[in-house]
C-alpha positions in Angstrom: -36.7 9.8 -22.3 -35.3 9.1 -18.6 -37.9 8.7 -16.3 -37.2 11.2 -12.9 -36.0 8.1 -10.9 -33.6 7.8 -13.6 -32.1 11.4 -13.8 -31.8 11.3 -10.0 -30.3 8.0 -9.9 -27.2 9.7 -12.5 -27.0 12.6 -10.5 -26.1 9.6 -7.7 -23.6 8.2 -9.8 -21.8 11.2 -9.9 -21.9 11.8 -6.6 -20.2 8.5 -5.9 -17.3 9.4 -8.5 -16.7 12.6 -7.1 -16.8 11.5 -3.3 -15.2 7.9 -3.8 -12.1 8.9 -1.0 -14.8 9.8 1.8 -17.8 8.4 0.6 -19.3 5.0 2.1 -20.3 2.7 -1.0 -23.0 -0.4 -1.3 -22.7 -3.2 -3.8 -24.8 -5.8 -4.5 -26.2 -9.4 -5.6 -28.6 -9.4 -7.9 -31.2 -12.2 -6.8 -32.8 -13.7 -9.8 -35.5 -15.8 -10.7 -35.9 -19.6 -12.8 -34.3 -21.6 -9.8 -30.3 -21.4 -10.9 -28.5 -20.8 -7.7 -27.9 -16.6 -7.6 -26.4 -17.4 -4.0 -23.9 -18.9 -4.9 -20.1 -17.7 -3.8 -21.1 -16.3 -0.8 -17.9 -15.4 0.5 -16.6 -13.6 -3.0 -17.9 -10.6 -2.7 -17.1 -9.5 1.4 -13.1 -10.7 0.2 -13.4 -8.7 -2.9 -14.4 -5.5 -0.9 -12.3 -6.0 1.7 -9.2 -6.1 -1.0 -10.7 -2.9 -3.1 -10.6 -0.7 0.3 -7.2 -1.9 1.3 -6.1 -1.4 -2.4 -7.2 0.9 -4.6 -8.8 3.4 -1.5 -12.3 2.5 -2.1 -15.1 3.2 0.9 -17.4 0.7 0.1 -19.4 -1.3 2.9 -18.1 -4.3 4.3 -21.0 -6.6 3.6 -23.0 -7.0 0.5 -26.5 -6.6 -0.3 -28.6 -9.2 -1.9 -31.4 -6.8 -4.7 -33.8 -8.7 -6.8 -34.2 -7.6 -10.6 -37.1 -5.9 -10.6 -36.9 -4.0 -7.2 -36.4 0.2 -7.3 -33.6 -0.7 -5.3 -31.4 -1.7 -8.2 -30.6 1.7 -8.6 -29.2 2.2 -5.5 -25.7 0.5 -6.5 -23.2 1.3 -8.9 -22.0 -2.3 -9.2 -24.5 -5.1 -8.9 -22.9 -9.1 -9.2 -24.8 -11.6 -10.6 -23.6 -15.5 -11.0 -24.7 -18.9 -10.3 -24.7 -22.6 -12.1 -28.3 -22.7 -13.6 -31.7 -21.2 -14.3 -32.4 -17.7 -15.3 -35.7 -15.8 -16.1 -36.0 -12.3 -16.6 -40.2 -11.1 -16.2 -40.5 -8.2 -19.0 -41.2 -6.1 -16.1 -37.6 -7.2 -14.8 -36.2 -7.1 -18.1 -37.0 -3.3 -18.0 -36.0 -2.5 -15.2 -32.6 -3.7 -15.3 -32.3 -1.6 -19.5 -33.3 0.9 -17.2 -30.7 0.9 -14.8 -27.9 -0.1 -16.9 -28.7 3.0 -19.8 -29.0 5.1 -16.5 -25.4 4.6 -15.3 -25.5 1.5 -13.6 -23.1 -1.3 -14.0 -23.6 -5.3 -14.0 -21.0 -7.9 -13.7 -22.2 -11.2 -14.7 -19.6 -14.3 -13.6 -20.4 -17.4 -15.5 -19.9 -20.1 -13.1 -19.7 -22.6 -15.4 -23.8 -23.5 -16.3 -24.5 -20.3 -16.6 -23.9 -18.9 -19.8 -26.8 -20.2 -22.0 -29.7 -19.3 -20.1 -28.3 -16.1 -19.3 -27.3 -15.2 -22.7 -31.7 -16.1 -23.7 -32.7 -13.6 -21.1 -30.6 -11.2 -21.9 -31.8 -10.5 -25.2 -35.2 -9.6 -23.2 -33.1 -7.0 -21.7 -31.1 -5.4 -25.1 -33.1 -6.9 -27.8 -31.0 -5.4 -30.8 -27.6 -5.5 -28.7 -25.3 -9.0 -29.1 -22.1 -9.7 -26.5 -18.9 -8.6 -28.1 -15.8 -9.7 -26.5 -14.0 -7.0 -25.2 -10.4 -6.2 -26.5 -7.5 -5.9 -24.5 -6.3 -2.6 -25.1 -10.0 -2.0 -23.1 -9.4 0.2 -19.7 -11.4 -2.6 -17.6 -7.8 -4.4 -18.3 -5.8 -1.5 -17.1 -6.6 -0.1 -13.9 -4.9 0.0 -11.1 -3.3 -3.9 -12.2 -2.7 -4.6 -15.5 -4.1 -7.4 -17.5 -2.2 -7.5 -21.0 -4.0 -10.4 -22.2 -7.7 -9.9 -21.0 -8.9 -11.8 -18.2 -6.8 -14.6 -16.0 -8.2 -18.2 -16.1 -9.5 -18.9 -12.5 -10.1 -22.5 -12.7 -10.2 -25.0 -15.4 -13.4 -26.8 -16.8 -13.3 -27.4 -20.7 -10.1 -26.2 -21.6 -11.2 -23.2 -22.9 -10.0 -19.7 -22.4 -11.2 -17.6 -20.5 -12.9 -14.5 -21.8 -15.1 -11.3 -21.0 -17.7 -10.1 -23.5 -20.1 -7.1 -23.1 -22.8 -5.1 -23.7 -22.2 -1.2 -24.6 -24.4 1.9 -24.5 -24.3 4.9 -26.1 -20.1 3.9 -26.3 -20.2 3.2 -22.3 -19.1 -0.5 -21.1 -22.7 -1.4 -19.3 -22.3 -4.7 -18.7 -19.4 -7.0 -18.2 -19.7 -11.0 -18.6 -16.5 -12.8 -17.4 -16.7 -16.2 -19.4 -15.2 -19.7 -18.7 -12.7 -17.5 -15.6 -14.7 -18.5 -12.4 -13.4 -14.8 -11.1 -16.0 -14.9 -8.0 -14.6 -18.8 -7.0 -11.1 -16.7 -6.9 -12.5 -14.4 -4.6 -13.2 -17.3 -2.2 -12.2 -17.7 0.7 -9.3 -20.3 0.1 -10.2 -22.9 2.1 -13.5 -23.3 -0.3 -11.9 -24.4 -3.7 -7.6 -24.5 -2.5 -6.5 -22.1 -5.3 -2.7 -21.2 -5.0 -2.6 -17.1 -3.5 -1.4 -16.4 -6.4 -4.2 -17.4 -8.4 -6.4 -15.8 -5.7 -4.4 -12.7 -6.1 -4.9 -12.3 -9.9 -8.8 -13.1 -9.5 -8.8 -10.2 -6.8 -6.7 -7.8 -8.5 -8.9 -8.0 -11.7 -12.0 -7.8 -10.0 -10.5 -4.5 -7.9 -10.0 -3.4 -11.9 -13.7 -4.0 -12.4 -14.8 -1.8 -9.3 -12.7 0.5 -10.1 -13.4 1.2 -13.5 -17.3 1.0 -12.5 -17.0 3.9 -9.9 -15.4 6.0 -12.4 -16.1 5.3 -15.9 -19.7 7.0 -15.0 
């Protein structure tokens, strides 16, 4: 049973889907604990924004928050961004919090940035105990927003020649969390002087992530 943080926080939710034109929006960072660097891509997320509001009419505030796992404040943002290169550990107390807010109608996008992916595929099973990634087909509405993505996510940069792919967990039939594997999406949203990708390659990165916010704010 919802707790009344909980209800409230869905009532929010709907708020924001109804009001997207007008309304003024907050995302986040989620800062984690275990030493792996949550920080990192610091200028991903301002360019990402900037690009949703200039093209798909999103409101949402020019500069990000940074909210820690456990904090009430989690429930305060629809999308919430979490990445780095090492370390993860979830407290149960974090663990719970976050079931909380992802079964309550919030939304968390987790970029591997290549080092990423084992220690937050442990903690995540503190988080949905009985729940494994599946990889998310195509034919999947995060891949056909506004831009449309055919064949899943675009490969960002290359590390091991694999392909890039995007996995996730599902609630009650809802797309809760997304995890964008071996892409580097947030080093796309860079500013290009950081990593030198071709516009085109930062377009593509931009363009799927404006898919992600957009089918976040109103998939809910």
């Amino acid at each position: 049973m919802y707790s009344s943080s909980l209800k409230i926080f869905c009532i929010a939710f709907a708020w924001v889907t109804v009001t997207l034109a007008t309304a003024q929006v907050k995302i986040a960072k989620l800062k984690y604990n275990g030493g792996g660097d949550w920080y990192a891509n610091k200028t991903a997320l301002p360019n990402l924004i900037k690009f949703c509001n200039l093209e798909i009419g999103t409101s949402i505030q020019a500069d990000e928050d940074v909210v820690e796992v456990g904090s009430p404040a989690l429930f305060d943002y629809p999308y919430v961004y979490m990445t780095g290169h090492g370390n993860v550990v979830f407290s149960p107390e974090e663990a719970l919090n976050l079931r909380n807010y992802l079964m309550g109608g919030g939304f968390l996008h987790v970029d591997d940035n290549y080092g990423l992916d084992k220690f937050f595929r442990l903690e995540l099973k503190k988080v949905f105990p009985g729940s494994e990634l599946v990889e998310i087909p195509f034919t999947h509405p995060v891949y056909h927003q506004k831009f449309e993505f055919p064949k899943g996510l675009p490969k960002i940069h290359e590390h091991e020649g694999k392909p890039a792919q995007g996995f996730g967990i599902f609630y009650e039939g809802r797309l809760v969390l997304f995890y964008s594997y071996e892409c580097d999406l947030g080093n796309g949203w860079e500013d290009q002087r950081i990593y030198n990708d071709p516009e085109a390659k930062r377009q593509e990165a931009l363009k799927m992530g404006a898919n992600l916010i957009s089918f976040c704010f109103t998939s809910n």
